[in-house]
C-alpha positions as CSV (number, residue, x, y, z in Angstrom):
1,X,-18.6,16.0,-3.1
2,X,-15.7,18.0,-4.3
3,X,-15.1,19.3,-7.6
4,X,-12.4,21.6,-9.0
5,X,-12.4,23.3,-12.6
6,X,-9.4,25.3,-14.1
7,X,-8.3,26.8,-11.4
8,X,-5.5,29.1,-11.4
9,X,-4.0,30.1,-8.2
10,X,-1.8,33.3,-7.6
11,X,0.7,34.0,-4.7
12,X,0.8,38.0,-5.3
13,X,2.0,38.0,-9.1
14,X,3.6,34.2,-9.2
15,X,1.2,32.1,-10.5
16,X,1.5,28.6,-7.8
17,X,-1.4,26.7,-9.5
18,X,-2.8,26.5,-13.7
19,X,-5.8,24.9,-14.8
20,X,-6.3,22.3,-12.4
21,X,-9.4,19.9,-12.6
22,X,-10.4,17.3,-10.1
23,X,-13.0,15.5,-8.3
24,X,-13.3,13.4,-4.7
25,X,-16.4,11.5,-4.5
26,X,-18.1,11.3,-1.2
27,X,-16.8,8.1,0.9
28,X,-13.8,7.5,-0.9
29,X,-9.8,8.5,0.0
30,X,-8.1,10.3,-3.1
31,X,-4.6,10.7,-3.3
32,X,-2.8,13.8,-4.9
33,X,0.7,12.6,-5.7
34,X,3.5,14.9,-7.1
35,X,7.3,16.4,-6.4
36,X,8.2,18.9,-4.3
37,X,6.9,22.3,-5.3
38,X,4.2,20.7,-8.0
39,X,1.3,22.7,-5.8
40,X,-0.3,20.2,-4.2
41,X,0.1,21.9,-0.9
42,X,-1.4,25.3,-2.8
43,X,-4.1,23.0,-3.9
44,X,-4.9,22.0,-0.2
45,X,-5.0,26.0,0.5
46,X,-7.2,26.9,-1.9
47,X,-9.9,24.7,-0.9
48,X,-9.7,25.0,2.2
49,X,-9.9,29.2,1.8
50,X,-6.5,30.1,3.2
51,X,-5.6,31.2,-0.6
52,X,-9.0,32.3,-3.4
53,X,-8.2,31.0,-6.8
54,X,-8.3,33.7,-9.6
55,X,-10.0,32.1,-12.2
56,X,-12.1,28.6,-12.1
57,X,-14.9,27.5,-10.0
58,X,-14.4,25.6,-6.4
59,X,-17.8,23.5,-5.6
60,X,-18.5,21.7,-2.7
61,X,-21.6,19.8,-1.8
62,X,-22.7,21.2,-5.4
63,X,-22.4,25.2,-3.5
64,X,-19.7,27.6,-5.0
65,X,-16.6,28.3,-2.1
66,X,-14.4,29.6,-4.5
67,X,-14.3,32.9,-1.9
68,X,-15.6,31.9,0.9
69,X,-13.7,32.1,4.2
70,X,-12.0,29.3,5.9
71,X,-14.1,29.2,9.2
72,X,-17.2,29.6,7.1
73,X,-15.7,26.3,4.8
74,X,-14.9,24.7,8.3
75,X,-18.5,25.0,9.5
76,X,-19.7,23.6,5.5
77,X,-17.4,20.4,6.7
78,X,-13.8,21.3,5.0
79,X,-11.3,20.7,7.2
80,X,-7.2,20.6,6.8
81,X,-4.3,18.9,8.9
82,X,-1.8,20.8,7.5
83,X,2.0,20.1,6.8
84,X,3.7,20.7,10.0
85,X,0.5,19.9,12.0
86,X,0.8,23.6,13.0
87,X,-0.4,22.8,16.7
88,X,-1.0,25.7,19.3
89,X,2.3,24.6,21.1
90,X,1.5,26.2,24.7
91,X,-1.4,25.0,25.2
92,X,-2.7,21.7,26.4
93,X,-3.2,18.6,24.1
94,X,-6.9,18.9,25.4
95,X,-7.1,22.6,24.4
96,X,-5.5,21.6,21.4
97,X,-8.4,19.4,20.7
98,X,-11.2,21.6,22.3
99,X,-10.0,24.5,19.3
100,X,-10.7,22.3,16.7
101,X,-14.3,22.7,17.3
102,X,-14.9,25.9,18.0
103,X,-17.2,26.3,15.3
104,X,-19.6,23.6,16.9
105,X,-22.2,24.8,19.9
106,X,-23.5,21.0,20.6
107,X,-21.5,20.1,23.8
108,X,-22.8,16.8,23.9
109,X,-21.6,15.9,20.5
110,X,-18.1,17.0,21.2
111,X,-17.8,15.1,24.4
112,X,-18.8,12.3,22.0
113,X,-15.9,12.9,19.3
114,X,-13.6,13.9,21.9
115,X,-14.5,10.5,23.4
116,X,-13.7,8.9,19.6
117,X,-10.7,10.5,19.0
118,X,-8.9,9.3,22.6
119,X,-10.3,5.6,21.1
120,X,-8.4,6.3,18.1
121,X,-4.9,7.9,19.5
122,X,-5.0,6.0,23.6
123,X,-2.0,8.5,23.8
124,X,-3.9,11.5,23.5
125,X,-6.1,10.8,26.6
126,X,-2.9,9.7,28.5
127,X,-1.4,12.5,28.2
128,X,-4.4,15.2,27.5
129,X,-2.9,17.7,30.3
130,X,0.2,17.8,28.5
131,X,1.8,21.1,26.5
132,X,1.2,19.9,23.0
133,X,4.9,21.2,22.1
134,X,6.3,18.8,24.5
135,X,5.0,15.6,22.4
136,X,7.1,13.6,20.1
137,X,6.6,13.9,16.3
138,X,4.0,11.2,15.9
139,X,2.3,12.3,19.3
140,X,1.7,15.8,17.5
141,X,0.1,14.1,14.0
142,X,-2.3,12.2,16.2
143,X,-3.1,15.5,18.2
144,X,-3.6,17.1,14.7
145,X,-5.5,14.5,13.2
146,X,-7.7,14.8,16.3
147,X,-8.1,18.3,16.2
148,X,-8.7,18.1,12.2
149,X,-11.5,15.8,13.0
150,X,-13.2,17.7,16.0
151,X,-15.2,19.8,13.5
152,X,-17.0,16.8,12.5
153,X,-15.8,17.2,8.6
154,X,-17.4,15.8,5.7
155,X,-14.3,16.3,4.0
156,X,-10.7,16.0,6.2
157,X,-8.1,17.1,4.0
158,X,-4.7,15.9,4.8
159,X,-1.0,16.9,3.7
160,X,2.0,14.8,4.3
161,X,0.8,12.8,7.1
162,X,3.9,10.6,7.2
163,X,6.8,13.4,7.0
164,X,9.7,12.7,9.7
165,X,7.4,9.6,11.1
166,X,9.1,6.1,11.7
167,X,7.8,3.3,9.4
168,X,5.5,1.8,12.6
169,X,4.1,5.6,13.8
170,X,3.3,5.7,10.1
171,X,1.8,2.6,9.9
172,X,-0.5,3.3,13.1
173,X,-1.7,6.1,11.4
174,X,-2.4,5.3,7.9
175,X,-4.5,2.6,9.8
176,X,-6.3,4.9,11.5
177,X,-7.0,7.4,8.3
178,X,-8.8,3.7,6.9
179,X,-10.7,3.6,9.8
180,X,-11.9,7.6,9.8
181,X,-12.6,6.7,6.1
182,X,-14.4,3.6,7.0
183,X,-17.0,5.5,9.5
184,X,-17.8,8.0,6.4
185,X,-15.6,10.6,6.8
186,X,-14.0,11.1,3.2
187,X,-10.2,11.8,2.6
188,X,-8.0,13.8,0.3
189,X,-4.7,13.1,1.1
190,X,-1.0,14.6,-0.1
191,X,1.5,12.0,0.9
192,X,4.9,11.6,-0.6
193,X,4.7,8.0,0.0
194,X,3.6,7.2,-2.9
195,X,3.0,3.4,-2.5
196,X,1.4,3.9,1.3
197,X,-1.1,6.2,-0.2
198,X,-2.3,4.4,-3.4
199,X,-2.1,1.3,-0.7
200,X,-5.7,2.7,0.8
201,X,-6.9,4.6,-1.8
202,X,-9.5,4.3,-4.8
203,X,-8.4,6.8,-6.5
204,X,-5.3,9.4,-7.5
205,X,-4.5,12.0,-9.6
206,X,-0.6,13.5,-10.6
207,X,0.6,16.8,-10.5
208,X,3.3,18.8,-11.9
209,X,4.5,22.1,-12.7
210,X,1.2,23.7,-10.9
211,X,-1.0,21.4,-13.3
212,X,-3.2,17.8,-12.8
213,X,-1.2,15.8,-15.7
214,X,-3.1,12.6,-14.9
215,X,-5.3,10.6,-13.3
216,X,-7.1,7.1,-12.4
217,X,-7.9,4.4,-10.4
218,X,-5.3,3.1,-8.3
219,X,-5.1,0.0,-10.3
220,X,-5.1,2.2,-13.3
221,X,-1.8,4.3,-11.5
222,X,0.5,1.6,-9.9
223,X,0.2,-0.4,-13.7
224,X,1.4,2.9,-15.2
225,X,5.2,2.8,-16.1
226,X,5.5,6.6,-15.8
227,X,4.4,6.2,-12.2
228,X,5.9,3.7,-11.3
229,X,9.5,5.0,-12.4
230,X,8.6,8.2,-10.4
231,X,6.7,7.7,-7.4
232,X,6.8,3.8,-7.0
233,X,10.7,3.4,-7.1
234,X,10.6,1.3,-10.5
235,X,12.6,1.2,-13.7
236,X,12.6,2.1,-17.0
């Protein structure tokens, strides 16, 4: 579905991402582990549009994006939660929801995902009239999972899902991403837990210092003593 080959990614003169090749198969969840600062986040970017890569090819559904614009990548079926969940605060929970398809013009299909997403977050529907910046933490990663998923993506890109959640708000959710997964919606996912993402993935790949150093299946990854002393919480 997805493939990236040496790209190199600039922010003005700093170079923020070198030579970095991977792949997500259709139907699967991939995981994109790494420190703070490796690039994943720039990674996310760059597919998605918000940053073009300088050198290297972007392909998607076997079509070239590496300059294409992000609404155009939207309406290909790209679509980002981003860190921060970056919400419209002032505006409703259903407007919040209603902007995430503004690409689309088939009313009756968005009724239909609206309709899936309030089965997926209860939450949401309860409180659909309400400001968006008024919800609690895990309230706002529903609301922008929801949004993320009202463009009907092919490909829902998502970065640090879990940041400043509680263990059971995180667990609700990684439950959900399975189920979005399930009903053929493929994932790449940025998660800093390590051992939560690997937990419902097929596949990963490591970053660090702007570069993919490594990659496998996740049975391949959680048997690998590097990984595990970094990202799993293991010893020498």
């Amino acid at each position: 579905m997805l493939k990236l080959e040496a790209v190199d990614t600039f922010y003005g003169n700093i170079q923020a991402l070198r030579r970095v090749t991977l792949e997500v198969e259709a139907g699967g969840i991939i995981t994109l582990l790494g420190s703070n600062g490796a690039g994943k986040t720039t990674t996310l970017k760059t597919i998605s549009g918000l940053i073009h890569p300088a050198k290297g090819t972007i392909q998607f559904m076997g079509k070239r994006i590496n300059h294409s614009a992000p609404e155009k990548l939207v309406r290909l079926g790209i679509s980002l939660v981003p860190e921060g969940r970056d919400l419209f605060p002032e505006m409703t929970v259903l407007e919040n929801l209603e902007i995430g398809a503004y690409t689309r013009g088939d009313g009756k299909g968005i009724r239909q995902d609206m309709r899936r997403i309030f089965d997926y977050f209860p939450v949401l529907k309860e409180r659909r009239n309400q400001i968006g910046g008024t919800l609690s933490g895990g309230e706002q990663q529903m609301l922008a999972i929801g949004r993320g998923l009202m463009s009907r993506p092919k490909l829902l890109m998502l970065d640090e899902p879990s940041l400043g959640l509680g263990p059971l708000i995180v667990e609700e959710i990684f439950n959900i991403i399975e189920d979005i997964n399930h009903y053929g919606t493929t994932i790449l996912l940025v998660e800093q837990n390590a051992e939560l993402a690997l937990s419902i993935s097929f596949r990963g790949y490591i970053m660090e210092n702007m570069e993919i150093k490594g990659s496998g299946s996740v049975e391949e990854l959680m048997d690998n003593r590097e990984v595990q002393k970094f990202y799993l919480g293991g010893t020498e």
